[in-house]
C-alpha positions as CSV (number, residue, x, y, z in Angstrom):
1,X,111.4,103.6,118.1
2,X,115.1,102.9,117.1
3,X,116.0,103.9,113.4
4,X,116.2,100.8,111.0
5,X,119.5,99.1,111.4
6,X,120.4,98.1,108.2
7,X,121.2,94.3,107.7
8,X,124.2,94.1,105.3
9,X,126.9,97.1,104.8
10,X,126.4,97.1,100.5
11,X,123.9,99.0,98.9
12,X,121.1,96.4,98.5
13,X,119.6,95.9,95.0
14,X,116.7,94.4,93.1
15,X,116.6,91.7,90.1
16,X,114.2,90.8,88.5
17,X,115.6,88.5,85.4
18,X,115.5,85.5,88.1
19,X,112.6,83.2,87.8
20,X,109.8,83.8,90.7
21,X,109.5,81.2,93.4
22,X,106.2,79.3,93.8
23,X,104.1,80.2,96.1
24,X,102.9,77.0,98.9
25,X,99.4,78.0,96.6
26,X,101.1,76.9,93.8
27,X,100.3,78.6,90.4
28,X,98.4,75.3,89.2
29,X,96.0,75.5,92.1
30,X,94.2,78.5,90.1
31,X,95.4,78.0,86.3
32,X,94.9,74.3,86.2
33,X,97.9,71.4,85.2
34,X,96.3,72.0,81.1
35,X,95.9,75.7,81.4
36,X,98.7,78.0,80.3
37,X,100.0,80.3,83.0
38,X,99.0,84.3,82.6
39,X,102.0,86.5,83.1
40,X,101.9,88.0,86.7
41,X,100.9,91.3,87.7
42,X,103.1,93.7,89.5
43,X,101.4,94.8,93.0
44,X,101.4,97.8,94.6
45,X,100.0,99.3,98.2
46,X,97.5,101.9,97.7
47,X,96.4,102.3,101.0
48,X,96.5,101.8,104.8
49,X,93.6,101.5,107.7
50,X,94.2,100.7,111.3
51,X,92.4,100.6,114.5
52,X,94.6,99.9,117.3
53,X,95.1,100.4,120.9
54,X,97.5,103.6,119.8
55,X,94.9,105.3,117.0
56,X,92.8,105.0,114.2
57,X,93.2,106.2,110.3
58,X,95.2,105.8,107.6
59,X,98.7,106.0,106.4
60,X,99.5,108.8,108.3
61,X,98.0,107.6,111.6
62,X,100.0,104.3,111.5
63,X,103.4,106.3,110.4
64,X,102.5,108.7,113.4
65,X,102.0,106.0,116.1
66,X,105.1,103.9,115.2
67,X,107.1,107.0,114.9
68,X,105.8,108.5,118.6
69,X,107.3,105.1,119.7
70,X,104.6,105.0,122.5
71,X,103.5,101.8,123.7
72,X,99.7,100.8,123.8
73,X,100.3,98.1,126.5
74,X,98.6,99.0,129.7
75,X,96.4,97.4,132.9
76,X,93.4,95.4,131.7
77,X,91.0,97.6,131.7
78,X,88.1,95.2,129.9
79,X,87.7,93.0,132.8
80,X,89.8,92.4,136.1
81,X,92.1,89.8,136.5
82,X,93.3,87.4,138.6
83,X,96.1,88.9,141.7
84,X,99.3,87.5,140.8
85,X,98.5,86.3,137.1
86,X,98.9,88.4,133.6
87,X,97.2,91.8,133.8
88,X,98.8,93.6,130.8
89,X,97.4,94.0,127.5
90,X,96.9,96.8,124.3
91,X,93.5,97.7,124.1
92,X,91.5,100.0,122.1
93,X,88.8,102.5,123.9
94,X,85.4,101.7,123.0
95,X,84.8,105.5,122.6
96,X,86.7,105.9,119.3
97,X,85.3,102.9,117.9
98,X,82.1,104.1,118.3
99,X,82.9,107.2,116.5
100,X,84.3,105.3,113.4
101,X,81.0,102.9,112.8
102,X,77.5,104.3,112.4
103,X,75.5,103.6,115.5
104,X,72.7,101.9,113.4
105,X,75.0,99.8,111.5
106,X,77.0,99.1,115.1
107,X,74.3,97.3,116.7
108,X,74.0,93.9,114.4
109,X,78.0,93.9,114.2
110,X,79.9,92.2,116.7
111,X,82.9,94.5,118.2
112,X,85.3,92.1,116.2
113,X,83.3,92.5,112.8
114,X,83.1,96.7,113.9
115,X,87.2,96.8,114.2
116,X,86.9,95.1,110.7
117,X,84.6,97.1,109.1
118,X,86.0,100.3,110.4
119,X,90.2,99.4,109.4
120,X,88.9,98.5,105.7
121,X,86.9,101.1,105.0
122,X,89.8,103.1,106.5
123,X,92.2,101.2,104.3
124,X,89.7,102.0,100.8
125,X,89.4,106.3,101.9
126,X,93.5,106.2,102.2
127,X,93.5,104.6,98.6
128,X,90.3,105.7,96.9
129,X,90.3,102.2,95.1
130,X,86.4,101.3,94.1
131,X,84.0,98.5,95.4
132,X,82.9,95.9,92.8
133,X,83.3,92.9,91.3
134,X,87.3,93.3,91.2
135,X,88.0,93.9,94.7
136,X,88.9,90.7,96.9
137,X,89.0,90.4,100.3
138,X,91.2,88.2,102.9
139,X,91.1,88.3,106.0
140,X,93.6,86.5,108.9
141,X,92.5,86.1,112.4
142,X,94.2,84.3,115.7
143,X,91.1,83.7,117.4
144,X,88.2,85.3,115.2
145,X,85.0,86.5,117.0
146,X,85.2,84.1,120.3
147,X,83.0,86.7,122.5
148,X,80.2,85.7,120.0
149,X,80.8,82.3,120.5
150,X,81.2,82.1,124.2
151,X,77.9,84.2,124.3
152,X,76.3,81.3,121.9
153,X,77.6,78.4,124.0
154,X,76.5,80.3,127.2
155,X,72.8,81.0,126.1
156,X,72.5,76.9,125.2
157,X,74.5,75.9,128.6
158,X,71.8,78.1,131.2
159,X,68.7,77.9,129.0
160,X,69.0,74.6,126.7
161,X,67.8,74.6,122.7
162,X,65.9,78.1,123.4
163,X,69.0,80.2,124.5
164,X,70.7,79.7,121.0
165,X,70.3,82.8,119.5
166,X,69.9,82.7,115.2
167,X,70.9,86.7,116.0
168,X,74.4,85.4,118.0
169,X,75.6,82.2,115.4
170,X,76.6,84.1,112.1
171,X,79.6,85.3,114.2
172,X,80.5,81.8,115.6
173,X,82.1,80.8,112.3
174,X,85.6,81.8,111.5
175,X,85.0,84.0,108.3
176,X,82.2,86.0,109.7
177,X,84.8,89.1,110.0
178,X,85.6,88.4,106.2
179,X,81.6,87.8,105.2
180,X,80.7,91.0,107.2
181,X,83.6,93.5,105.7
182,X,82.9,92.4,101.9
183,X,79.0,93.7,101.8
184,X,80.1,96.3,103.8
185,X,82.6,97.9,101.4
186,X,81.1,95.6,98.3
187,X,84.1,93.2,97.8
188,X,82.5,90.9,95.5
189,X,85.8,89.2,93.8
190,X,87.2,86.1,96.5
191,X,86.9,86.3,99.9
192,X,89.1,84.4,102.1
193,X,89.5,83.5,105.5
194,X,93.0,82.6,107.2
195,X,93.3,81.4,110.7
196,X,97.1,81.0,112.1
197,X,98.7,82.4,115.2
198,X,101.5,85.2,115.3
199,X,102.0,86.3,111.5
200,X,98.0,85.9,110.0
201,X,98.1,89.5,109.2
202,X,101.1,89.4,107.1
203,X,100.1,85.3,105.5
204,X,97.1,87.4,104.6
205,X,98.4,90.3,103.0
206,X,100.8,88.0,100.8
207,X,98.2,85.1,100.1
208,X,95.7,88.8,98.5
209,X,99.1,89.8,96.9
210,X,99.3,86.1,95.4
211,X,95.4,86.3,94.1
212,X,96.3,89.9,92.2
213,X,99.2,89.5,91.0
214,X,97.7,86.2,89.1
215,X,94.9,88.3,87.8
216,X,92.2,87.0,90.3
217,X,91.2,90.3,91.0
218,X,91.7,93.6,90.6
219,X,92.5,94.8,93.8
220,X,92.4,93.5,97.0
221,X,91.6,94.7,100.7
222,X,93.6,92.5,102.6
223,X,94.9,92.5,106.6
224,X,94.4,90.9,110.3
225,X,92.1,91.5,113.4
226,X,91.3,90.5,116.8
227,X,90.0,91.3,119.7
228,X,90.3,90.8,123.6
229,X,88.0,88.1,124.9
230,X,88.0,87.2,128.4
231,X,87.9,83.4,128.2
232,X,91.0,83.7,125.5
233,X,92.5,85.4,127.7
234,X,92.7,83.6,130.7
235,X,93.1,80.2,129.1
236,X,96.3,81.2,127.3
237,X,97.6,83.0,130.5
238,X,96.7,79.4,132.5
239,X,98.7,77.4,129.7
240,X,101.7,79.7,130.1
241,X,101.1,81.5,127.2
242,X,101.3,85.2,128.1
243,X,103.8,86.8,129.8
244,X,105.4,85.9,132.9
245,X,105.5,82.7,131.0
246,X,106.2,80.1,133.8
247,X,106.6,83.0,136.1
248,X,109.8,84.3,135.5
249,X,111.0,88.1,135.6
250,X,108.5,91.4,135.2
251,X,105.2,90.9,133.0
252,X,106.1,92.7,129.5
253,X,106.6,92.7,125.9
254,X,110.5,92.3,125.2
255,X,111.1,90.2,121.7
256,X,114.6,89.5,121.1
257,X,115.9,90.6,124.9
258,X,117.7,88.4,127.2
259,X,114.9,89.0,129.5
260,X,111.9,87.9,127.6
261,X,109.6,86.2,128.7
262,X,106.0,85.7,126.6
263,X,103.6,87.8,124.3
264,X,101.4,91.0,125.7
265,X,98.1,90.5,123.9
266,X,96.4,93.5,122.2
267,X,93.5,93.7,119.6
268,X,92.5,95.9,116.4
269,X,92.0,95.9,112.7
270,X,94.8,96.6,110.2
271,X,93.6,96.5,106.6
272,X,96.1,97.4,103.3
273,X,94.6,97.7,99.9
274,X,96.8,96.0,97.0
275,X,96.5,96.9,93.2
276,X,98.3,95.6,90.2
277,X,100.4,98.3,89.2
278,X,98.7,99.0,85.6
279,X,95.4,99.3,87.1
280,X,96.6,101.6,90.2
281,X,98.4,103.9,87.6
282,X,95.5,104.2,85.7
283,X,93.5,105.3,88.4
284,X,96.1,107.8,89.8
285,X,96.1,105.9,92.6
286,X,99.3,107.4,95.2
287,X,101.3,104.7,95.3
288,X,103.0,104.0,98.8
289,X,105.2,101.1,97.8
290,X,105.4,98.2,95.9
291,X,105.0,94.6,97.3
292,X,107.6,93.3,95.2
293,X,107.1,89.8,96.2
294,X,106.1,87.3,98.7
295,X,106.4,83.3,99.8
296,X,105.0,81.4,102.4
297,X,105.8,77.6,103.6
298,X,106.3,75.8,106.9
299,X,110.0,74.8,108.4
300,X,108.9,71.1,109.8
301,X,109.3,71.3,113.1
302,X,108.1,72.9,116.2
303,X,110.0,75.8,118.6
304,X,109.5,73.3,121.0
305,X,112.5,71.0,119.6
306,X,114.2,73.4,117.4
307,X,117.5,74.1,117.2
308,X,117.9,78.0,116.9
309,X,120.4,77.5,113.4
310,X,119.2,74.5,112.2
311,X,118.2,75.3,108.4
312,X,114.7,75.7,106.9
313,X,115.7,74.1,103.0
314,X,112.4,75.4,101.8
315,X,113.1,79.0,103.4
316,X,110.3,81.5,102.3
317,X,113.4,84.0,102.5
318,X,116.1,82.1,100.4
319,X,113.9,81.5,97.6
320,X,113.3,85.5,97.1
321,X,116.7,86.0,97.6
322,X,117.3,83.6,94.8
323,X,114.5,85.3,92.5
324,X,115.5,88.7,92.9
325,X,119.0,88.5,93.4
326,X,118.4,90.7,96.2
327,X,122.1,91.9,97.8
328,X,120.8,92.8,101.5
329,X,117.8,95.0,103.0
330,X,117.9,98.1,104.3
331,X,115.8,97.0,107.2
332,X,114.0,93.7,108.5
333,X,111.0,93.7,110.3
334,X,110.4,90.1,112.1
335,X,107.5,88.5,114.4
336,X,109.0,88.6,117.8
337,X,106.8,89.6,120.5
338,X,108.4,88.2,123.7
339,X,107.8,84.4,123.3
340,X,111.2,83.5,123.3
341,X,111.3,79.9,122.1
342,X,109.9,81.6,118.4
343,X,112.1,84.8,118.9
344,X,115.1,82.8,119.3
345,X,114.4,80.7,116.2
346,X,113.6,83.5,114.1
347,X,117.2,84.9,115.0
348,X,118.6,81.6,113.9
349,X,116.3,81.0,110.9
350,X,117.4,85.0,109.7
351,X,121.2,84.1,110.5
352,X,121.2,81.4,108.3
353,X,119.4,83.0,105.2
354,X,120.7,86.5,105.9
355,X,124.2,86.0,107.3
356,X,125.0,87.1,111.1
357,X,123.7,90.5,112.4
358,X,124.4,91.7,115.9
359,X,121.0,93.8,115.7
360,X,117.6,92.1,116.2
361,X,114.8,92.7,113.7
362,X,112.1,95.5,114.5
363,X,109.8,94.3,116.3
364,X,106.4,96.2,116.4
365,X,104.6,94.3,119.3
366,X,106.0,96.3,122.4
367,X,103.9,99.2,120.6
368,X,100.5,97.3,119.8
369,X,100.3,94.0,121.6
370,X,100.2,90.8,119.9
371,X,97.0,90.5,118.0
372,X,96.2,89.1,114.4
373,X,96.5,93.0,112.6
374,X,100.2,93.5,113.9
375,X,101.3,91.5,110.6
376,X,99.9,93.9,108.3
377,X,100.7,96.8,110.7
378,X,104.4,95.3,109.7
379,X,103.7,95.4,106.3
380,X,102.6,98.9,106.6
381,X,105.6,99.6,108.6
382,X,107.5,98.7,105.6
383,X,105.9,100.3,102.8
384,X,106.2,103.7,104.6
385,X,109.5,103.0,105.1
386,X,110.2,102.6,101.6
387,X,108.3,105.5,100.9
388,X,110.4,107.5,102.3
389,X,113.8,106.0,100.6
390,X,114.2,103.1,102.6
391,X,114.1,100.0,100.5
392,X,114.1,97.5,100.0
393,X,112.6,95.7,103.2
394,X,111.8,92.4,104.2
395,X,108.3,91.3,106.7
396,X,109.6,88.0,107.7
397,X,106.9,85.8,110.0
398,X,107.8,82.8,112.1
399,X,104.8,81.1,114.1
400,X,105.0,78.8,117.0
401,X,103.4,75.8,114.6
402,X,106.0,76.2,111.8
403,X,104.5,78.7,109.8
404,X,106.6,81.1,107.9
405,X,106.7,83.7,105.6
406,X,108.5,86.3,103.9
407,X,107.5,89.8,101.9
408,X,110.1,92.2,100.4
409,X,108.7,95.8,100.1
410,X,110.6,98.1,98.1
411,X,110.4,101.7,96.6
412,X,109.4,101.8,92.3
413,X,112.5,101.6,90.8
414,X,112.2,103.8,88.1
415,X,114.4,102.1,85.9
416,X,112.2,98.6,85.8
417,X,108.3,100.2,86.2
418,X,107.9,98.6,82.5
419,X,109.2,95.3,83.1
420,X,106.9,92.8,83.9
C-alpha cells in the first residue's frame, strides 16, 4: 500500500481548550436534563484482534497484512456462482478459524458468532484488559448472522411448525453476535448492537468510545463482523449492488478510480479494546494510540440525489475541527470501496471540510472486501499509524443512507497527558 499522503502541507496540531462537540447520543441521553454532567474521560486503544480473509491476530497481524499490501479478494470459493454475474469476494479459510475457537465451544456458535468470539478475545490477549463488570461491548454488523436465519426460515418453509429449530433462532436476532461475545470474554457492563451499512465498524468503535469516555464503563471491546451468506450475496449482486454494478468495466474493488464500479464483499471480525486513559495507565496497559475524539450524525440526503460538494452543516468532521482546533492530518483514511455514487460524495463532503486535495483517502477495502469489520480495521489502521509518529489521523465514514462519522486518532502528546 501507498505511504500516507498527507492532507494539508503545515504541521498539523492538537487543541484541546475548545469545547467538545455533542455526540448525535447526546450527553443528556445518559446523565439526565437534572443531572450534572461528569467530566469526560480520555480514551485510549489498548488492543487490536482481527480475523480476515488476509490473517488472524493482533496488532501486529493487522500492521503486517496492511503493510504486505496484498489483496484478500479472490473467486468465490464458498459456493459457485452464476456465469456472467459477480464472482469475486474476500473470504476467510475455514481451516484457521477452526484453529482459533475450541472445537467443543465451535459447535453451538454459528460461523458469524465464531469470527466474533475469536477477533475479541484476540483484541483482549493484544491488551491484557480484564473481564468484569467494567468491560462493555458493541458490536456493528451489515447483515448480522443471515445463514442462521435462512436455515430457520428454510426448516419452517419444507417441514411447517416442526422444522423451527429452538437450537437455530437465538442467532436470527440481530445482537446475537454481541449476546454470544459478552459471556464469552465476560463483558458484563452495556452491550450494544449497531446495524448500518459501509462504516458499522467504525459507528461502533466511536459509539464504545462515547460510553467510556462518559464513565459508563471501564473499558470497552468494541468493533464490526460479517460473514458471506449466499442468499446476501446474490440478492445484492441482482439489485446491482456488487461490482460490475449495471455491468460496466472489469469486476473489482477500485474506490476513488475513474473506473469504479461497486463494492467486493468480504467477511471477518475486527475487535479494538478502548480504556480511559487513567485506568489503562494504571494497569500498564501498552498504549497504541489515543482515540482523541469522535462524532457521528447523518447529512440528509441520499447518494442517489447528491450533489458531490453540496455541504453537510452538521458535518461529523467540521465540528472536531472546531473542538480541537485541529490544523490538518497527517493522513485520512475514508469509506470508499468501489461504489462510486458514496465514493464520489465522500470526495466532495472531505473537500469541503478539509479544503481540496488531489490525493484520495486510503482506502482499505481493495485489501479485505467490504464487510462490517473493515471500519475498525480503519481505526486500527490509524492507531498504528500514529504509533509510529504519524498523527494525527482522521477515520472518516460516509454510508449510502446518509450516515456519517468521523474519529481523529492521534499519538499522546506528552505535553497535554494531564489535561483532562
Amino acid at each position: 500500500m501507498a505511504p500516507p499522503t498527507p492532507q494539508r502541507s503545515e504541521a498539523p496540531r492538537l487543541s484541546w481548550g475548545a469545547p467538545r462537540p455533542v455526540d448525535s447520543f447526546g450527553d443528556r441521553d445518559v446523565a439526565g436534563s437534572s443531572e450534572p454532567i461528569p467530566p469526560r474521560r480520555r480514551v485510549v486503544i489498548t488492543g487490536i484482534g482481527t480475523v480476515n480473509a488476509l490473517t488472524s491476530g493482533g496488532a501486529s497481524a493487522v500492521a503486517e497484512a496492511i503493510a504486505l499490501g496484498r489483496s484478500g479478494i479472490g473467486p468465490l470459493r464458498g459456493f459457485v456462482p452464476e456465469p456472467g454475474m459477480s464472482g469475486l469476494a474476500a473470504e476467510i479459510d475455514d481451516a484457521r478459524l477452526a484453529a482459533l475457537v475450541d472445537p467443543a465451544e465451535a459447535r453451538r456458535l454459528s460461523r458469524i458468532c465464531r469470527f466474533t468470539v475469536a477477533a475479541c478475545r484476540l483484541a483482549m490477549r493484544d491488551s491484557g484488559v480484564g473481564s468484569g463488570p467494567g468491560l462493555a461491548i458493541v458490536v456493528g454488523s451489515e447483515h448480522g448472522d443471515f445463514r442462521s436465519s435462512e436455515e430457520f426460515a428454510g426448516g419452517y418453509l419444507q417441514r411447517g411448525p416442526a422444522g423451527l429449530s429452538p437450537m437455530i433462532f437465538p442467532n436470527t436476532v440481530m445482537n446475537t453476535m454481541a449476546s454470544v461475545a459478552a459471556i464469552a470474554v465476560g463483558a458484563r457492563a452495556p452491550s450494544v448492537t449497531l446495524n448500518q451499512p459501509t462504516i458499522v465498524g467504525d459507528l461502533a468503535v466511536a459509539r464504545a468510545a462515547a460510553i467510556v469516555a462518559r464513565g459508563n464503563a471501564e473499558a470497552a471491546v468494541a468493533g464490526g463482523v460479517d460473514e458471506i451468506c449466499a442468499l446476501v450475496y446474490r440478492h445484492l449482486r441482482d439489485l446491482g449492488a456488487l461490482s460490475p454494478m449495471r455491468g460496466g468495466g472489469p469486476e473489482g474493488c477500485r474506490p476513488y478510480a475513474a473506473d469504479h464500479n461497486g463494492p467486493v464483499l468480504g467477511e471477518g471480525a475486527t475487535f479494538l479494546v478502548l480504556e480511559g486513559l487513567d485506568a489503562a495507565r494504571a494497569r500498564g496497559a501498552r498504549i497504541v494510540a489515543e482515540l482523541v475524539d469522535q462524532a457521528w450524525g447523518n447529512v440528509p440526503v441520499s447518494a442517489h440525489a447528491a450533489r458531490p460538494g453540496r455541504p453537510d452543516r452538521g458535518s461529523p468532521v467540521g465540528r472536531l475541527l472546531a473542538a480541537h482546533a485541529v490544523s490538518g492530518f497527517r493522513c485520512v483514511y475514508g469509506a470508499g470501496n468501489g461504489d462510486a455514487g458514496v465514493d464520489d460524495w465522500e470526495r466532495g463532503l472531505l473537500a469541503r471540510d478539509l479544503g481540496p486535495c488531489d490525493a484520495p483517502p486510503l482506502s482499505l477495502a481493495p485489501l479485505f472486501g467490504q464487510h462490517g469489520g473493515l471500519g475498525a480495521l480503519r481505526v486500527a489502521a490509524a492507531a498504528l499509524d500514529a504509533a509510529r509518529g504519524v498523527s494525527p489521523v482522521l477515520v472518516h465514514g460516509i454510508a449510502r443512507g446518509g450516515c456519517r462519522t468521523a474519529l481523529i486518532v492521534g499519538s499522546l502528546d506528552p505535553g497535554s497527558r494531564d489535561h483532562e
